[in-house]
Structure formats: C-alpha cells, structure tokens
Residue frames relative to the residue before (quaternion, step in Angstrom):
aa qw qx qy qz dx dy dz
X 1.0000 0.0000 0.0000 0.0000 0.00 0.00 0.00
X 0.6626 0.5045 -0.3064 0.4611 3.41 0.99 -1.19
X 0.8079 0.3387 -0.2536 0.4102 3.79 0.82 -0.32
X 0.4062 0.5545 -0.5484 0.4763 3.10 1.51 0.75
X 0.4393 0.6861 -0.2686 0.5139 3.56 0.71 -0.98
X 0.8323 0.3453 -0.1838 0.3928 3.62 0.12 -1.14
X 0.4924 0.5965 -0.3341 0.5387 3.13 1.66 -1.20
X 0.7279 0.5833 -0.2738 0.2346 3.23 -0.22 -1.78
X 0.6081 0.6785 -0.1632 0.3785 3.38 1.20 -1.83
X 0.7451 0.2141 -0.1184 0.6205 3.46 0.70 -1.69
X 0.5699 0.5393 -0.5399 0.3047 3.57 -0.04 0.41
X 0.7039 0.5029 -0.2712 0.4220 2.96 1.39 -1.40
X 0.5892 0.5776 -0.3111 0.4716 3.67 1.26 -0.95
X 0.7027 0.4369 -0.3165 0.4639 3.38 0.47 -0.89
X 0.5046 0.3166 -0.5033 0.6260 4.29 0.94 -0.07
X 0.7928 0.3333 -0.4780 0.1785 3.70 -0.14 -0.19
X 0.5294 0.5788 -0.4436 0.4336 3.22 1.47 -0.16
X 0.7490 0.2477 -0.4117 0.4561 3.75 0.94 -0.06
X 0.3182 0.5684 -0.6399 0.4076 3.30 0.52 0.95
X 0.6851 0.5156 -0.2393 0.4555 3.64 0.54 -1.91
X 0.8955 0.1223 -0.2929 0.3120 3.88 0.32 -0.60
X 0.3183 0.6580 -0.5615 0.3877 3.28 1.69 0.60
X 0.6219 0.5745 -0.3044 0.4364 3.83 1.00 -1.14
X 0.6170 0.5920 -0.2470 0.4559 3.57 1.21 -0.55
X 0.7304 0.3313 -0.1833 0.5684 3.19 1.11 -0.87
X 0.3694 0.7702 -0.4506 0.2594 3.72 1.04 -0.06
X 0.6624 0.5371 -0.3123 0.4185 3.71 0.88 -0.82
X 0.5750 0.5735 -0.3543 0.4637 3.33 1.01 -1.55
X 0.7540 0.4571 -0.3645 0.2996 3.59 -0.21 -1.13
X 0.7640 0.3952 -0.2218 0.4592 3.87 1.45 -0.31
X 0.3407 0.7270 -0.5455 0.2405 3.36 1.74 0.06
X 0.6548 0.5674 -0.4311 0.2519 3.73 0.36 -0.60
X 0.5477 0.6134 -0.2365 0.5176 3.36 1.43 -1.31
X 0.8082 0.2694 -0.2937 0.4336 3.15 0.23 -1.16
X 0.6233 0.6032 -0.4152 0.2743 3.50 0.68 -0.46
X 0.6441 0.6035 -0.1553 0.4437 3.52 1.67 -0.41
X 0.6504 -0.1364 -0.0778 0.7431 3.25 1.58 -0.90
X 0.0308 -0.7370 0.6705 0.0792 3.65 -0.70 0.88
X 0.0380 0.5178 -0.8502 0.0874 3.33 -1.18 1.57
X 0.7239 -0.5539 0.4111 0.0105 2.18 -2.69 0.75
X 0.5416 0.4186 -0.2358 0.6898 3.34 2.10 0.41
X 0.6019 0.2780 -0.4940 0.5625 3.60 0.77 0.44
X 0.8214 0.3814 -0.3398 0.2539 3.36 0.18 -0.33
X 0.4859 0.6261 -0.3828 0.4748 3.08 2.02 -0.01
X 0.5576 0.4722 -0.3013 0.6126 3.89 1.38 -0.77
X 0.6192 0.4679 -0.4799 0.4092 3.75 -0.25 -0.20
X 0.7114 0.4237 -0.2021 0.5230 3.61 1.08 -1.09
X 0.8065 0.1382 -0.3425 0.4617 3.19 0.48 -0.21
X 0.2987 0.4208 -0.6727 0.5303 3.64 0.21 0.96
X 0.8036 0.3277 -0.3355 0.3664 3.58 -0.25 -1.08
X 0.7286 0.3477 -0.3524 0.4733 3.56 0.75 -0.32
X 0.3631 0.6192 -0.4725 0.5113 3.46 0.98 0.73
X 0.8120 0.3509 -0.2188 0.4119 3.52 0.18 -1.29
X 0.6055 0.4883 -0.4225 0.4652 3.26 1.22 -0.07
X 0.5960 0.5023 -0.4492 0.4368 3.88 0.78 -0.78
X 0.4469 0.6290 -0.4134 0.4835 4.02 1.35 -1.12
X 0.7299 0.4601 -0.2582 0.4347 3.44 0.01 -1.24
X 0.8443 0.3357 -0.2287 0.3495 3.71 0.34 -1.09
X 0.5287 0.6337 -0.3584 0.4364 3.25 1.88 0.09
X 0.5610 0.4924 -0.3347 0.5752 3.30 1.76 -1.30
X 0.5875 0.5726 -0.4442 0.3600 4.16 0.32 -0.48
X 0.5942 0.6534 -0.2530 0.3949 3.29 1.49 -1.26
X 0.6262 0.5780 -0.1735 0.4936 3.28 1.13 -1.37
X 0.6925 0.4442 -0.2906 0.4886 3.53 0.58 -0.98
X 0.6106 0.5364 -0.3898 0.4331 3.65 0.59 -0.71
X 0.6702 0.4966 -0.2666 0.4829 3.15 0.75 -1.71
X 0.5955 0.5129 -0.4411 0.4333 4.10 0.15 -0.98
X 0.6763 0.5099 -0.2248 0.4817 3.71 0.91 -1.71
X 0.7444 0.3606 -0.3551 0.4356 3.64 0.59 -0.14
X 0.5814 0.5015 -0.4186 0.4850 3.31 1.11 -0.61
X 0.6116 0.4686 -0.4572 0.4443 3.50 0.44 -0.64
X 0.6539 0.4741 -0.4573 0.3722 3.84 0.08 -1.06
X 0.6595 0.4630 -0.4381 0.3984 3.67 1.03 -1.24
X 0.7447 0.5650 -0.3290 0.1345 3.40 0.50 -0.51
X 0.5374 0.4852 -0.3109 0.6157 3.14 2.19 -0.26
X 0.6274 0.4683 -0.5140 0.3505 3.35 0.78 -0.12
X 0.6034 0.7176 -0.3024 0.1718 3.30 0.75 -0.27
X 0.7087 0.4912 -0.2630 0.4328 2.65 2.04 -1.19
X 0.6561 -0.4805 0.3804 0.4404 3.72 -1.25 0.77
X 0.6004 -0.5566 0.4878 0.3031 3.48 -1.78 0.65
X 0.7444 0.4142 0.0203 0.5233 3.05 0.84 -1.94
X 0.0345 -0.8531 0.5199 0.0266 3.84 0.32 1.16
X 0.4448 0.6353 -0.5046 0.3795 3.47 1.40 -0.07
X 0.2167 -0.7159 0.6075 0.2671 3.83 -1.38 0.25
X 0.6835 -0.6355 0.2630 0.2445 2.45 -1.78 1.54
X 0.6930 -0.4501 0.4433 0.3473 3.80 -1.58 0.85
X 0.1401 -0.7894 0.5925 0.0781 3.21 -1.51 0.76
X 0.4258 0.7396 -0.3674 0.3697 2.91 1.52 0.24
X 0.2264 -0.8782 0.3901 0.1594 3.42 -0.38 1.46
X 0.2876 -0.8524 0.3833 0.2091 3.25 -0.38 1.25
X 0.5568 0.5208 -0.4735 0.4410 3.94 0.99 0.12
X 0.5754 0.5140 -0.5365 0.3419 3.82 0.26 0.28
C-alpha cells in the first residue's frame, strides 16, 4: 500500500513538473512571431496560455503532495505493536 502511495505521488508530480516547464518554455516557441508583428493580443495570449500551464502544473503538484500525505496518514495510522493485548489476569 505504502508503495502505491509512493508510486502514485511521483508520477503525478513528475506530469506536473512537465506541465510547469512546458509553460516556461511557452514564450520562446513564439519569439519569432512576435518579434515580427507584436500586438497587444498576441502577446497577451502567449502569456496566458503559458501562465495557464503553469497553474495546470501547480495544481497537478498539489495533488501529488496531497496523495503523498494521505499515504503517510495512512501508515501512520497503523498501530506499532500489532500483537493483542494479554489476557492474562495478573491479580489472581
């Protein structure tokens, strides 16, 4: 269980980290376009497409944390001491 949890976590982080640096690189791929005609509605879409994929990314990061915590809660839950407790009565 505990290494599903782990699995899950970094998979899920690791699509958001290419969400977060595809959004990073989003300008670069239009510097040519824009560098040729630069209006104030292409460059206002380029940025927010690119600042889109980055919030995508930090939402999917969110998730991974969260999964990674739910999992810890779940091992924390289980008892240390799985033996059950003695019935042996010790005042006779």
């Amino acid at each position: 269980m505990r290494g599903l949890f782990a699995t899950l976590s970094i998979v899920t982080g690791l699509i958001g980290l290419v969400f977060i640096i595809q959004g990073g690189n989003h300008p670069s791929k239009y510097q040519e376009v824009l560098s040729e005609n630069v209006s104030a509605v292409q460059v206002t879409q380029v940025y927010t497409e690119a600042t889109h994929k980055i919030t995508v990314g930090i939402g999917i990061v969110s998730i991974a944390v969260l999964v990674a915590v739910i999992g810890i809660l779940f091992h924390a839950s289980k008892p240390l001491n799985s033996d059950p407790p003695s019935t042996d009565n010790l005042e006779a």
